[in-house]
C-alpha positions in Angstrom: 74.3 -59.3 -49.4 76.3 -56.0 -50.1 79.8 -56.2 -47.7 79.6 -54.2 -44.6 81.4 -51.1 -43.8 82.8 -50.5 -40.1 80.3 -47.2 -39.0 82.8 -44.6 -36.8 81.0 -43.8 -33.2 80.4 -41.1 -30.9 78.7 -41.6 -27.8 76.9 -40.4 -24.7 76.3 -42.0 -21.3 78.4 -44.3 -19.1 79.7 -47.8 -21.2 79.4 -49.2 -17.9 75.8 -49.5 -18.5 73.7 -52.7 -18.8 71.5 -50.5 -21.2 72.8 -49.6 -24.4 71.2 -47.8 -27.3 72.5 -47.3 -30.8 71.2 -43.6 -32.7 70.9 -43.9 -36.5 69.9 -40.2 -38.6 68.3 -39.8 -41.7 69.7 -38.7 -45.1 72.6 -36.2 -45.2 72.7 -36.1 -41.5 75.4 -37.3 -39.2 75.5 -38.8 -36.1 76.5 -36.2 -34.1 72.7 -34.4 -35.0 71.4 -37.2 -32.6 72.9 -35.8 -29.8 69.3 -34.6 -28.3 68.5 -38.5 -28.1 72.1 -39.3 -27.0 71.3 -37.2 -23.5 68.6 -37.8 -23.1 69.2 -41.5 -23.4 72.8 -40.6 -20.8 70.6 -39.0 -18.4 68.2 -41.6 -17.9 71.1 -44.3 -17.2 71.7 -45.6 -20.7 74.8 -45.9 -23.2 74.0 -44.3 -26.2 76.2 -44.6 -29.1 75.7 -43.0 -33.1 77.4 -43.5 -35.8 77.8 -42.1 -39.1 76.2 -43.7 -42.2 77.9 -44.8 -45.0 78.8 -42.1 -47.3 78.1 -39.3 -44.8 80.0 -37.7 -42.0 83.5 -39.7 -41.3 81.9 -42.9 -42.4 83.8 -44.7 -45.3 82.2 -43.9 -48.8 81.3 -46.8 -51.2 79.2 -47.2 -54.2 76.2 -49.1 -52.7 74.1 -46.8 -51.2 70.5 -48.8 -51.6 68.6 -49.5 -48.5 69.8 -52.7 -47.9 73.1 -51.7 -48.1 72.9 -49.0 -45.3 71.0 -52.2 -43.2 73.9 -54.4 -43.3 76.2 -51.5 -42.1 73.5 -51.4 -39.0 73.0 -55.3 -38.5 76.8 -55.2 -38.2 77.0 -52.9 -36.0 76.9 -54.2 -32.0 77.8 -53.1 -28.8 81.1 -53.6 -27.3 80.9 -57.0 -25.2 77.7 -57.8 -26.5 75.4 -59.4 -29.3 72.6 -56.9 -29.3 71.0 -53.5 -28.6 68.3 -53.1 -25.9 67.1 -50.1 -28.3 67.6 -48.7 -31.0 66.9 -45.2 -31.9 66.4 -44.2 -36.2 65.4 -41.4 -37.8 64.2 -41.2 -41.6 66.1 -42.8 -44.0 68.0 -44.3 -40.8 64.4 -45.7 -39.8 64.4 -47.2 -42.7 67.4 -48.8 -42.7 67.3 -50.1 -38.9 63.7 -51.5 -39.6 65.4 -53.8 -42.4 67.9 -55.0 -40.0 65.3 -55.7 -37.3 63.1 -57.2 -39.3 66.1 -59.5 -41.1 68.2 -60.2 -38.0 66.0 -61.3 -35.1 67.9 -60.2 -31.7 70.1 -57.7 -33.1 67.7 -55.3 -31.0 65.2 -55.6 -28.2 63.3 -52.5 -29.0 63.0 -50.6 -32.0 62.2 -46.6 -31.6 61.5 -44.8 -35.2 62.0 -40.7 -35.9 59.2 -39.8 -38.7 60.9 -43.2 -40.7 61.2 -43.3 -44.4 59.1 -46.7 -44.6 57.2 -45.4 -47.7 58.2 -42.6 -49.6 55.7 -41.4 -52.5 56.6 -39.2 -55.8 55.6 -36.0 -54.2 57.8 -37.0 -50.6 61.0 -38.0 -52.7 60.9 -34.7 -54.4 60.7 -32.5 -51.2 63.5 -34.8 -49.9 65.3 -34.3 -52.8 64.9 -30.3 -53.2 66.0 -30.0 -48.8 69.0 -31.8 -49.9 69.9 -29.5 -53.2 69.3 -26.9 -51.1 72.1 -27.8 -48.4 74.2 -29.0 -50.5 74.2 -25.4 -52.4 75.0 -23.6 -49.8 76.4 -25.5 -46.5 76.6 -22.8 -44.3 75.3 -21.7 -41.1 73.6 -18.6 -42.2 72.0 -20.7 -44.2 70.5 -23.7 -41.9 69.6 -20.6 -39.4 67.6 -18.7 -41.9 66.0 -21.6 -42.8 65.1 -23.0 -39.4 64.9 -20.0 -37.4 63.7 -21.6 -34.1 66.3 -24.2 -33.6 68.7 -25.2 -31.3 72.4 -23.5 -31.9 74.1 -26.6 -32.1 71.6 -27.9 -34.6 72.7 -25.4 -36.6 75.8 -25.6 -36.1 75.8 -29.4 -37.1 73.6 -29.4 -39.5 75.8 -27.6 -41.4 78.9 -29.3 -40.9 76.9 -33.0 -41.9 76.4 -31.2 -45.3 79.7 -30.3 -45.4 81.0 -33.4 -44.5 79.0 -35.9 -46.5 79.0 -37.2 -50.1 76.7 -35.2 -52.3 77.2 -38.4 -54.7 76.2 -40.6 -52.2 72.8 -38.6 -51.2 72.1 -38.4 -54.8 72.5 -42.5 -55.3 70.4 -43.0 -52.3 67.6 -42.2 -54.2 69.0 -42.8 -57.6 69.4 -46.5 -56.2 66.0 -46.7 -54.5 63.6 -46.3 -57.4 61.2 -48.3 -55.1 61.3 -46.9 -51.7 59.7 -49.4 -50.0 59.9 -51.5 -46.6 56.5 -52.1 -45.5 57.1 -55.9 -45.9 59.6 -55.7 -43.1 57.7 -53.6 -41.0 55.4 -56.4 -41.1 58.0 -58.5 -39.9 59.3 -57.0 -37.1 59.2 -59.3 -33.6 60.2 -56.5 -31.5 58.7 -53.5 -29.8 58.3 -50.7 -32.2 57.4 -47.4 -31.7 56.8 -44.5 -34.5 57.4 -40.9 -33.4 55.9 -39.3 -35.9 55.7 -35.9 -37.0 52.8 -33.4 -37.4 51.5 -33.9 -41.1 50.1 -30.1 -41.2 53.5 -29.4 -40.7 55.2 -31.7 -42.9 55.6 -35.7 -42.5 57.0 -38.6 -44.6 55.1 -40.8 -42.2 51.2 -40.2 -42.6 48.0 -41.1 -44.2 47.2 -44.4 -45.0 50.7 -45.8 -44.3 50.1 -45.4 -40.7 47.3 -47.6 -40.7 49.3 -50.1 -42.5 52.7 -49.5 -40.1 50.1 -50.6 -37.1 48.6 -53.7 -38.9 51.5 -55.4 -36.7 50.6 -55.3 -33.2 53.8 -54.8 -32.2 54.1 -51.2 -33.7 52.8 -48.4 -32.0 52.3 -44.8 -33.3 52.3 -41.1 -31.3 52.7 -38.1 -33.2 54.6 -34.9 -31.9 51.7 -32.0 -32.8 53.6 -28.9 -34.4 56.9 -31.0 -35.5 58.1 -31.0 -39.1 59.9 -34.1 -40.2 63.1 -33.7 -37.8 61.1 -33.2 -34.2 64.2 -33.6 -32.2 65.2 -30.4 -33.7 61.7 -28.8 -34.1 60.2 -29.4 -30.7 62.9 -31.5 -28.5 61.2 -31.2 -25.6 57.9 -32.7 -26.6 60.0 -35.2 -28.5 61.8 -36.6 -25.5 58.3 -36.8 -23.9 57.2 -39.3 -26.3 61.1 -40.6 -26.1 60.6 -41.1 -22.4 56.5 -42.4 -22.8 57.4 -44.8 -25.3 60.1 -46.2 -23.0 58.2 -46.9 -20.3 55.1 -48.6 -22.6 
């Protein structure tokens, strides 16, 4: 079992609250670029917290950066006062990543929720991921992210610049370097809890699609909706739809 780093936080919500939620995002993100989910969550009653993975934003850096690696961070990672999540919230290679730690530590959440998640990541998907991240890593500026992604939110941009700035380009690369064999379908098919895939649009782009989906819902615990027109980061592509099937998906 690789040893645990201790993820730094950033929360939204009252800690008061009975519900609490933890926001995992995908690969050469930072917590912070949750923040849509984070009020969201904070304006429905809940206590959402995010944290940084290992190797990116303030998180400590270390030099295992496979897949179950980044789930042992998560499995690690509780609320204040208590021994498990009611929800939690992951996004790509942070849906990956949080389905190994459901699926390996039974109660460490009540109710998984995954953003577009990297279960199963082909040749062709790898390299797409792998050319977005050259490119941000090149040039980590604003300008940049905004010419790129036109349509979103400000503070998208503004973050999604500073999480390239701020995380390991080492560390993104061994991410995939490590994981020659992106793969956790077998724990999806292990998961006891609630699950439910927010997937994005595959004519727009999705690492989530295809013949995995049918594969994902084999588990009758898993569920799938799809947010139409939504590349592979719908929180930043279409928020408002995407807290829609936030908010359905709750209430299933």
């Amino acid at each position: 079992m690789p040893a645990p780093l201790t993820l730094p936080r950033l929360a939204w919500g009252d800690p008061s609250s009975s519900r609490h939620a933890l926001l995992v995002h995908g690969l050469g993100s930072n917590g912070a670029l949750m923040w849509r989910y984070g009020l969201a969550l904070a304006e429905a009653g809940w206590y959402a917290v995010a944290v940084d993975l290992r190797g990116h934003g303030l998180a400590p850096r270390a030099l295992d950066y496979t897949l179950d690696a980044y789930a042992a961070d998560l499995s690690r990672t509780r609320p204040d006062g208590q021994d498990h999540w009611e929800l939690v919230v992951a996004h790509s290679l942070g849906g990956a990543a949080a389905t190994l730690a459901a699926a390996e530590h039974f109660g460490w959440t009540r109710r998984l929720i995954l953003i577009d998640p990297a279960i199963h990541l082909n040749p062709h998907d790898r390299d797409v991921v792998r050319e977005s991240q050259e490119r941000s890593f090149d040039d980590p500026s604003m300008a940049a992210v905004r010419a790129e992604h036109p349509h979103w939110h400000e503070q998208d941009v503004e973050l999604k610049a500073l999480s390239a700035q701020q995380a390991s380009r080492w560390a993104v690369e061994q991410t995939s370097e490590q994981n020659p064999e992106w793969d956790v379908r077998a724990a999806v098919a292990h998961l006891l809890v609630p699950t439910h895939v927010i997937a994005s649009d595959p004519e727009v782009y999705s690492i989530f699609k295809g013949e995995l989906v049918d594969e994902v819902r084999a588990n009758p615990r898993v569920s799938v909706s799809v947010v139409k027109g939504a590349g592979h980061s719908p929180h930043r592509d279409l928020p408002e739809d995407t807290m829609r099937h936030l908010y359905d998906a709750l209430r299933a």
